[in-house]
C-alpha positions as CSV (number, residue, x, y, z in Angstrom):
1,X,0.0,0.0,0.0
2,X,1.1,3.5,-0.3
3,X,2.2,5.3,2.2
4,X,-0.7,7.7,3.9
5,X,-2.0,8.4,6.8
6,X,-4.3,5.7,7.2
7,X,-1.6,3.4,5.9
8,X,-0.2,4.7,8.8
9,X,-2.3,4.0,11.6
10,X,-3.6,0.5,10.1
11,X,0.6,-0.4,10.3
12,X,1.1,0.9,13.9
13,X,-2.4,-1.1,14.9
14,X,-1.4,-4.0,13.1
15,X,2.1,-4.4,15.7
16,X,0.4,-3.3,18.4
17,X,-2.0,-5.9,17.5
18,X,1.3,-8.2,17.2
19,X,3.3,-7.3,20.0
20,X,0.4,-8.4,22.5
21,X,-0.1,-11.8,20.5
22,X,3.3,-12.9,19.4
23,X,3.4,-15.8,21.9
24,X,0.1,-17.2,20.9
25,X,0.8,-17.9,17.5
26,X,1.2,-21.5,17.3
27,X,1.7,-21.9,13.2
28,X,5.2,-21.4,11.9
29,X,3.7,-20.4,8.1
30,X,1.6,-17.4,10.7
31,X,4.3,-16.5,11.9
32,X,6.5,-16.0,9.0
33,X,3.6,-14.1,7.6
34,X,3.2,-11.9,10.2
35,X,6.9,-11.3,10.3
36,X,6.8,-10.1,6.8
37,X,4.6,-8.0,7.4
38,X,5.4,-5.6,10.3
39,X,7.7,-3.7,8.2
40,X,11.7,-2.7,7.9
41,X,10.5,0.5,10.3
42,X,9.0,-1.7,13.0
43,X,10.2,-1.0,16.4
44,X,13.7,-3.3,17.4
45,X,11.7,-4.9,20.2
46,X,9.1,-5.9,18.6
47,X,11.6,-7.6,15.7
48,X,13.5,-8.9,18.9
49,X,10.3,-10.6,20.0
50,X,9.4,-12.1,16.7
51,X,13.1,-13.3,16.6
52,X,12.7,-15.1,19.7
53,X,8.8,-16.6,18.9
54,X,10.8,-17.8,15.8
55,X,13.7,-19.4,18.0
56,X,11.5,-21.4,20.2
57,X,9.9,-22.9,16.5
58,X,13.1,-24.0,15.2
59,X,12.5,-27.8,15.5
60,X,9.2,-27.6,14.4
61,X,10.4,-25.6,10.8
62,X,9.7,-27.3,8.1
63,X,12.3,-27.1,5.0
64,X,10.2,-25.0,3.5
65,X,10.0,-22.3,6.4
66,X,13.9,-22.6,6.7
67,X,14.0,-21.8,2.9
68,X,11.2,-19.0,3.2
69,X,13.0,-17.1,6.6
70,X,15.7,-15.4,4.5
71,X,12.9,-13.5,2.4
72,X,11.2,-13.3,5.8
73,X,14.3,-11.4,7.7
74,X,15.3,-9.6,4.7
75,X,11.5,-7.9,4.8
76,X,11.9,-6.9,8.0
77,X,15.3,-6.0,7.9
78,X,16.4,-8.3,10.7
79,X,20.1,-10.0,10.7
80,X,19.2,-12.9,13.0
81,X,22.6,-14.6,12.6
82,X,21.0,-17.2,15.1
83,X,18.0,-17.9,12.9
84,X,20.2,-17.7,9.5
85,X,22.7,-19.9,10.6
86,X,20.2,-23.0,11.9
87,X,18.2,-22.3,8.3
88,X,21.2,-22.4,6.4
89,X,22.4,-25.7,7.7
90,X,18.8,-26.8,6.8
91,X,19.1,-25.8,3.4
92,X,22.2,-27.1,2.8
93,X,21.4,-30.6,3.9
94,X,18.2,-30.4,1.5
95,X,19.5,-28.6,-1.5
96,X,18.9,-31.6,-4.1
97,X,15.6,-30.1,-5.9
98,X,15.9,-26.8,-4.5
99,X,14.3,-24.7,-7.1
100,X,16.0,-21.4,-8.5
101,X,13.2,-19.1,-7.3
102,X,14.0,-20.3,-4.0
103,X,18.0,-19.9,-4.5
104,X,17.5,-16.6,-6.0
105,X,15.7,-15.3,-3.0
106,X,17.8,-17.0,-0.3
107,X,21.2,-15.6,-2.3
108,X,19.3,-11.8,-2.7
109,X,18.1,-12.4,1.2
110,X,21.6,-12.4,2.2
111,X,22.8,-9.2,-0.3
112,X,20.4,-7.4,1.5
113,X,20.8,-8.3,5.6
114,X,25.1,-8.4,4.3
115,X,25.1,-11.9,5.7
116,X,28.1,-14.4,4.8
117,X,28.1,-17.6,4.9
118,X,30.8,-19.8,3.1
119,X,29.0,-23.2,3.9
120,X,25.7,-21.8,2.4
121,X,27.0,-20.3,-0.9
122,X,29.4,-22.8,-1.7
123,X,26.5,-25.7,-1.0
124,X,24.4,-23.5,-3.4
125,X,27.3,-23.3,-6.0
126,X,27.9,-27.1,-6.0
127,X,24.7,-28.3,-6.6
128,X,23.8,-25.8,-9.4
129,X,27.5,-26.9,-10.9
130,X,26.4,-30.7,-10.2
131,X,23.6,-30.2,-12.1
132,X,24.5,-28.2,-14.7
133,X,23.4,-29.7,-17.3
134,X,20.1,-29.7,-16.8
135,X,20.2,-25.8,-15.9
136,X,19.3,-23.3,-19.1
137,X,22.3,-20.6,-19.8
138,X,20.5,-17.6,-18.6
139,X,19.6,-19.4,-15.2
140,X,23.0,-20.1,-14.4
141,X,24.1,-16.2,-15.3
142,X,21.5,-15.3,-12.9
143,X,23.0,-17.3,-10.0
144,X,26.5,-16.1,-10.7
145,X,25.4,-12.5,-11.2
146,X,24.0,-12.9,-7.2
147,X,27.3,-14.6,-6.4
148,X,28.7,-11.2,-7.9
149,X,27.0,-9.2,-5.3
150,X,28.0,-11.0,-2.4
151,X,31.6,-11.2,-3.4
152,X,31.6,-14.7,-4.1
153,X,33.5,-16.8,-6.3
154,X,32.1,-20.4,-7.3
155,X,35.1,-21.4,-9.1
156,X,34.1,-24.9,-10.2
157,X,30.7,-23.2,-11.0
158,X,32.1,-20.4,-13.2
159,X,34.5,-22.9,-15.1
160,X,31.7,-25.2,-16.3
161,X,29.8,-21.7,-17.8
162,X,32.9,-20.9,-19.6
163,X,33.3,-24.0,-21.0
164,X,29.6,-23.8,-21.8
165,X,30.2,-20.2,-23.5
166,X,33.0,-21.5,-25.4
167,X,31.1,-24.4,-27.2
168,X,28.2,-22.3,-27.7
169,X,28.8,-18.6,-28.1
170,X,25.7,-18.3,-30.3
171,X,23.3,-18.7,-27.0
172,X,24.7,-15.1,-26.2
173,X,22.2,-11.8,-26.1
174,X,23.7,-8.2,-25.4
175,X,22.7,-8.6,-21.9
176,X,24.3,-11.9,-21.5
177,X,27.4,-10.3,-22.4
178,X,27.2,-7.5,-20.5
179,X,26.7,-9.4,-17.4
180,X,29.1,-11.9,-18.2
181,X,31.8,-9.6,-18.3
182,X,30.9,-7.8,-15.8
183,X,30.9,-11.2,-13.2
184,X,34.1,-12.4,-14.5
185,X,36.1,-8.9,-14.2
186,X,34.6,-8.3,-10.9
187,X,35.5,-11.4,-10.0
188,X,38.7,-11.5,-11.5
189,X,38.0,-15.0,-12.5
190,X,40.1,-15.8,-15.8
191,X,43.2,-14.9,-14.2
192,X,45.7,-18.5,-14.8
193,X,42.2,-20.1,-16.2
194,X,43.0,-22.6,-19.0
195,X,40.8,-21.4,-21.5
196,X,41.3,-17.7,-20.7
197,X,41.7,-16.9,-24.0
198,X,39.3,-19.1,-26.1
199,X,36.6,-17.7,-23.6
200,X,38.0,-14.0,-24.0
201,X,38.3,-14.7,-27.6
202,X,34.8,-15.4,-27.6
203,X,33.3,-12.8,-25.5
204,X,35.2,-10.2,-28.0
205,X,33.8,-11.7,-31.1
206,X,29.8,-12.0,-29.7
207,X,30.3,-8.3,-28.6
208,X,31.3,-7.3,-31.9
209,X,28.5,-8.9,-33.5
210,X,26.4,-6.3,-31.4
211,X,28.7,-3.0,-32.2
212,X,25.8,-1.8,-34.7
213,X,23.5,-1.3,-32.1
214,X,24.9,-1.2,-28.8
215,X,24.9,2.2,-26.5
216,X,28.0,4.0,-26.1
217,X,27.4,3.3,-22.1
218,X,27.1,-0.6,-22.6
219,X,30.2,-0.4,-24.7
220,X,31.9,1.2,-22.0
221,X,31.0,-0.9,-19.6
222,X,31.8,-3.9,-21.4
223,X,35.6,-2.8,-23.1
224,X,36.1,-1.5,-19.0
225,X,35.8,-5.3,-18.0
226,X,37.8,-6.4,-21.1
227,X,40.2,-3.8,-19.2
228,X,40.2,-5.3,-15.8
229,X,41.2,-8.3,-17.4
230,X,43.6,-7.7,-19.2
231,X,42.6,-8.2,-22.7
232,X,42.1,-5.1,-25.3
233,X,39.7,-6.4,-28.2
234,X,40.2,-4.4,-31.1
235,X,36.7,-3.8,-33.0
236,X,35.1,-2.3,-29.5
237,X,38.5,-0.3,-28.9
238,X,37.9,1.1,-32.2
239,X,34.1,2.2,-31.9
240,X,35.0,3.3,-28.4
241,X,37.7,5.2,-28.9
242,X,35.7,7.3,-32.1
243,X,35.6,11.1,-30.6
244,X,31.8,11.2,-31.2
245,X,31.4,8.3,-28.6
246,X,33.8,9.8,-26.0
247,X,32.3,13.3,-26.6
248,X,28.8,11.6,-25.8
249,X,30.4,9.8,-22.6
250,X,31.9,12.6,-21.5
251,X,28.3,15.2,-21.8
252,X,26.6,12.7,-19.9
253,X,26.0,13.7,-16.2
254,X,27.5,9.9,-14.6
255,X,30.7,10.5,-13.8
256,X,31.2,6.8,-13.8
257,X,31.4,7.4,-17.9
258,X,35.0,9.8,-17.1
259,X,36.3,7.0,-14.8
260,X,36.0,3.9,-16.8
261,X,37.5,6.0,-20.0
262,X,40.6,7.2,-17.3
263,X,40.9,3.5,-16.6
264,X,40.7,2.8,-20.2
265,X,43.4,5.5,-20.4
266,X,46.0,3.9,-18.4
267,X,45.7,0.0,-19.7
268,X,46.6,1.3,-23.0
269,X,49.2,3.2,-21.6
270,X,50.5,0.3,-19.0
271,X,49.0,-3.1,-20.0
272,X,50.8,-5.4,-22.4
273,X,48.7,-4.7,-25.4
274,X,49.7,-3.9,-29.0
275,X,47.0,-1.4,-29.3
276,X,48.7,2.3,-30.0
277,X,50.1,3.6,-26.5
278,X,50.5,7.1,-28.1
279,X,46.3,7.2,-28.2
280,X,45.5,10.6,-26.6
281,X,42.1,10.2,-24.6
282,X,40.9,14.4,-24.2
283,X,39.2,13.4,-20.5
284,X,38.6,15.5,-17.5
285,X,40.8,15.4,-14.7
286,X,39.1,12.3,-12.5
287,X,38.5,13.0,-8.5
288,X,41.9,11.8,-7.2
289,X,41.9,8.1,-5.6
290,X,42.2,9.8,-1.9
291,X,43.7,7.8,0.3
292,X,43.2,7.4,4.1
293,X,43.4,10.9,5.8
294,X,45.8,8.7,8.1
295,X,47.3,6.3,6.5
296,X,47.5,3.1,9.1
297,X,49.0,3.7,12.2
298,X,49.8,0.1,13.4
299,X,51.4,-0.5,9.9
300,X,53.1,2.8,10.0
301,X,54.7,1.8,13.8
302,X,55.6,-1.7,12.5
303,X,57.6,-0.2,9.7
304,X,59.1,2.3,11.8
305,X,60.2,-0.8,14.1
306,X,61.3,-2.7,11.3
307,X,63.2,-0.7,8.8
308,X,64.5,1.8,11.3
309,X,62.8,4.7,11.9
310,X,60.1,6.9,9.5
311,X,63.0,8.7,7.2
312,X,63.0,4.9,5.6
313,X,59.7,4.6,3.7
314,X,57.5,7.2,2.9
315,X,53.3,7.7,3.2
316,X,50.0,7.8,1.0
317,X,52.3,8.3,-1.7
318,X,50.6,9.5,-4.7
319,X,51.1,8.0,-8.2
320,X,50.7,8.8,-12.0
321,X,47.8,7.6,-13.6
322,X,45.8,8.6,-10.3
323,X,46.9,5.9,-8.3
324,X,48.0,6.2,-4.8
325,X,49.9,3.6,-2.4
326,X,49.9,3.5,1.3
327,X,53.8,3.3,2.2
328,X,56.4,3.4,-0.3
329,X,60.4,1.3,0.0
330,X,63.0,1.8,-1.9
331,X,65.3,-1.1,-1.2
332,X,68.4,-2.2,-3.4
333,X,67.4,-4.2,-6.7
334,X,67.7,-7.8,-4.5
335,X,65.8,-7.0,-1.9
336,X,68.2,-7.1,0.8
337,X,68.7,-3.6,2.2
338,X,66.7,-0.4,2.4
339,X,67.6,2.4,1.4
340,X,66.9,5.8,3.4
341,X,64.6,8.1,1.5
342,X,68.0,10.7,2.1
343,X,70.2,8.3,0.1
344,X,68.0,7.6,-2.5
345,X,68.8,10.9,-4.5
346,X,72.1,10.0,-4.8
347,X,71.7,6.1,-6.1
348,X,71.3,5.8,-9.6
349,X,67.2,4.4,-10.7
350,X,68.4,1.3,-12.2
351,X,70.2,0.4,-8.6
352,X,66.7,0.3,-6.7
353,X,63.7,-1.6,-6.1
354,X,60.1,0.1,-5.2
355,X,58.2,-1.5,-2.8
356,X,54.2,-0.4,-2.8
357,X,52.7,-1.4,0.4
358,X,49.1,-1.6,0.0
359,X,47.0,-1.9,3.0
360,X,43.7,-3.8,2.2
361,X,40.4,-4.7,2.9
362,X,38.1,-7.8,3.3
363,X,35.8,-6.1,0.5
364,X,39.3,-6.1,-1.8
365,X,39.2,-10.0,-2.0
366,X,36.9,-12.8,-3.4
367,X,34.7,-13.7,0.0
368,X,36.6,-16.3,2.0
369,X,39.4,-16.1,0.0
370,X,43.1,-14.3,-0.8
371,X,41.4,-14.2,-4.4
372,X,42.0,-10.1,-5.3
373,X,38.8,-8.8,-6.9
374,X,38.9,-7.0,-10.6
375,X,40.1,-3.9,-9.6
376,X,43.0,-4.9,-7.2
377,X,44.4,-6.8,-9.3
378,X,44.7,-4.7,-12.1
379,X,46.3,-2.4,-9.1
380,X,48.9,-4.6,-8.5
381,X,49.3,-5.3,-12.6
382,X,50.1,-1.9,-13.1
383,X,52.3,-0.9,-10.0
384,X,54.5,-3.8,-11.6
385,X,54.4,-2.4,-15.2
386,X,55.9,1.1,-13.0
387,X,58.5,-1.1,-11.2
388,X,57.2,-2.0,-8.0
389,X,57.2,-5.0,-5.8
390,X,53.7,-5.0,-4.3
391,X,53.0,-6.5,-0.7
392,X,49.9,-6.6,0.3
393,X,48.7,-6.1,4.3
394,X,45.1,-7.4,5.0
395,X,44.1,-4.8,7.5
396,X,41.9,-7.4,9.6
397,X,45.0,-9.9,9.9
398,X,47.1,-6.7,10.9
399,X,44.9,-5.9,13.9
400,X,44.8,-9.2,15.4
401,X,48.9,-9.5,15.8
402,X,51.0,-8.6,18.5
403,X,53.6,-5.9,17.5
404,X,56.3,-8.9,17.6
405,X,54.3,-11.0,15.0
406,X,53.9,-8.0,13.0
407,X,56.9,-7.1,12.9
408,X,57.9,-10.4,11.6
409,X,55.1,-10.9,9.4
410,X,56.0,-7.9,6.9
411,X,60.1,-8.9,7.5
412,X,59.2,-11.6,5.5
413,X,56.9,-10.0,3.0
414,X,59.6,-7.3,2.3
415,X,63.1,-8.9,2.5
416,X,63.6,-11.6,-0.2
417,X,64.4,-14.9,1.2
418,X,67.8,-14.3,1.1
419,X,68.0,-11.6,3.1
420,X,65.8,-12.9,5.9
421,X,68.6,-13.6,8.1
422,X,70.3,-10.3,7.6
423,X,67.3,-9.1,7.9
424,X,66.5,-10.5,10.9
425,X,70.0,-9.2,12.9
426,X,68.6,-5.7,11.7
427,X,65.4,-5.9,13.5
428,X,67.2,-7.1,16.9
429,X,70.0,-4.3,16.3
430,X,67.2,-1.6,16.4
């Protein structure tokens, strides 16, 4: 209904109404009902109190109601991590048949209450790739797309639909594409894949079959996930890169369009690729990537402890191409000493090695997993192509150690092997 006055008062009746029945309720499928119904503005006790009605169900839940109470929390905008985690053990154990209406809503359910659970996605992901088969293209795409959004990566899952897409490109539509590329750059999923390049290969070709009528945006969007992965086709390049198109991009008001084409920009520029290098892309200047107004402080006191004091790395450097690094090393070409930031005037390029230490989120990663995402990794690909050594530090692991372990931990991420022990004399001299 739409919101109105009476809307209104028939809501705030309604949980009144609720609040002083709750425990009377005897029928699970009521109850759900009811739940769904209150509202993602109902009052936090009253949603505590349905919570806890639900709890004392639990062994009389059907599969069904475990399958239904993701749509039923999401409604209500509840993260009952108690409640999700007994349903999601239920639906695992009774995934053969599941249906994909029900899959879709469970995998949307936990998009929206941000709720992450391995064991549940990967259960999911198994049986749709153990039935594949009998699953129709466009079903499977779905599924991965919601994989997308939580972060996930099915990896047996997404290498049966390449395979698929490889031995029959001609099932593709526009939006097939689109999404498709979109998943697997975001994903970062054809990085060290077998078939990376039959599949890319592929997704080039059925994308140029569409050039004639595809929007300027979509093309965008779909040469920016070529970018992410590495791979520059040149029929899209070439309707891209026509100054009409850009001009069009650049006129429109999302300033998504000036980002993508900076991206663009710098894989030409950076990335392996035998497209021209010399291309000159008129764009705006691009907000900068800002990093951290303080850049991490237990990271920042570890290095201090480790290399010597602060004149020995330097912070939220910032980059060409409008990149930015947290901490910045110059060490000698073997990775064995590090050089002061005074010395390194006076030592000739060629005689040093950068070291980009980039301080990293969970949300950076492939959920559950040391997987970079799309974007990361063409980070790291092109802080190589400048002539860095890149370490990553997961911020979350960072917290958790003592200052001693810390210490060690990025000892051995920045000294090569061979200088551990040196290393190691240097930290106990300091």
């Amino acid at each position: 209904m739409e919101p109105c006055k009476n809307v209104h008062a028939l809501r705030t009746g309604f949980r009144i109404l609720v609040d002083q029945q709750v425990w009377k309720i005897e029928d699970v499928f009521t109850l759900q009902v009811v739940m769904k119904c209150i509202g993602k503005d109902a009052p936090i006790a009253l949603k505590r109190k349905l919570e806890m009605k639900a709890l004392r169900e639990l062994d009389r839940f059907s599969v069904v109601n475990s399958q239904h109470m993701f749509e039923v929390l999401a409604a209500m905008n509840h993260r009952s991590l108690i409640l999700l985690d007994e349903c999601s053990k239920v639906v695992i154990d009774n995934i053969h048949g599941c249906p994909l209406r029900i899959m879709i809503n469970i995998l949307q359910s936990c998009k929206d209450l941000q709720y992450h659970n391995l064991d549940l996605f990967k259960g999911l992901a198994d049986y749709v790739a153990a039935t594949f088969d009998v699953w129709k293209l466009r079903k499977v795409l779905f599924i991965l797309i919601l994989f997308e959004n939580l972060g996930f990566r099915p990896v047996g899952l997404m290498d049966l639909f390449m395979k698929r897409i490889v031995e029959d490109p001609e099932s593709l539509n526009l939006k097939n594409i689109l999404s498709i590329l979109h998943t697997y750059s975001s994903l970062n999923h054809v990085y060290k894949c077998q078939n990376k390049k039959q599949f890319l290969e592929v997704m080039a070709s059925a994308l140029t079959g569409y050039l004639h009528s595809v929007s300027s945006e979509n093309l965008l969007d779909a040469v920016y996930s070529f970018c992410l992965m590495n791979y520059f086709p040149l029929a899209p390049l070439n309707q891209l890169l026509q100054k009409d198109v850009i001009s069009e991009l650049l006129t429109s008001d999302d300033m998504k369009n000036a980002y993508k084409l900076h991206i663009l920009d710098t894989c030409l520029k950076l990335d392996d690729t035998v497209y021209l290098k010399d291309i000159a892309l008129l764009l705006p200047q691009p907000p900068r990537e800002l990093p951290p107004s303080h850049p991490n402080a237990k990271v920042a006191e570890v290095l201090s402890s480790l290399l010597g004091g602060e004149g020995h790395f330097s912070k939220a450097v910032h980059l060409p191409h409008n990149y930015h690094i947290d901490f910045e090393i110059r060490m000698d070409t073997n990775r064995n000493q590090v050089l002061p930031l005074s010395d390194v005037d006076t030592t000739s390029a060629t005689d040093i090695q950068r070291v980009a230490v980039l301080c990293v989120s969970r949300s950076a990663y492939c959920l559950g997993s040391s997987h970079p995402r799309g974007f990361l990794a063409m980070k790291m690909r092109h802080l190589n192509a400048m002539g860095f050594h890149v370490i990553l530090v997961n911020n979350w692991e960072m917290d958790k150690l003592e200052m001693e372990d810390a210490v060690t931990f990025l000892k051995t991420k920045i000294y090569s092997v061979e200088a551990l022990p040196v290393a190691a004399v240097n930290v106990q001299s300091t």
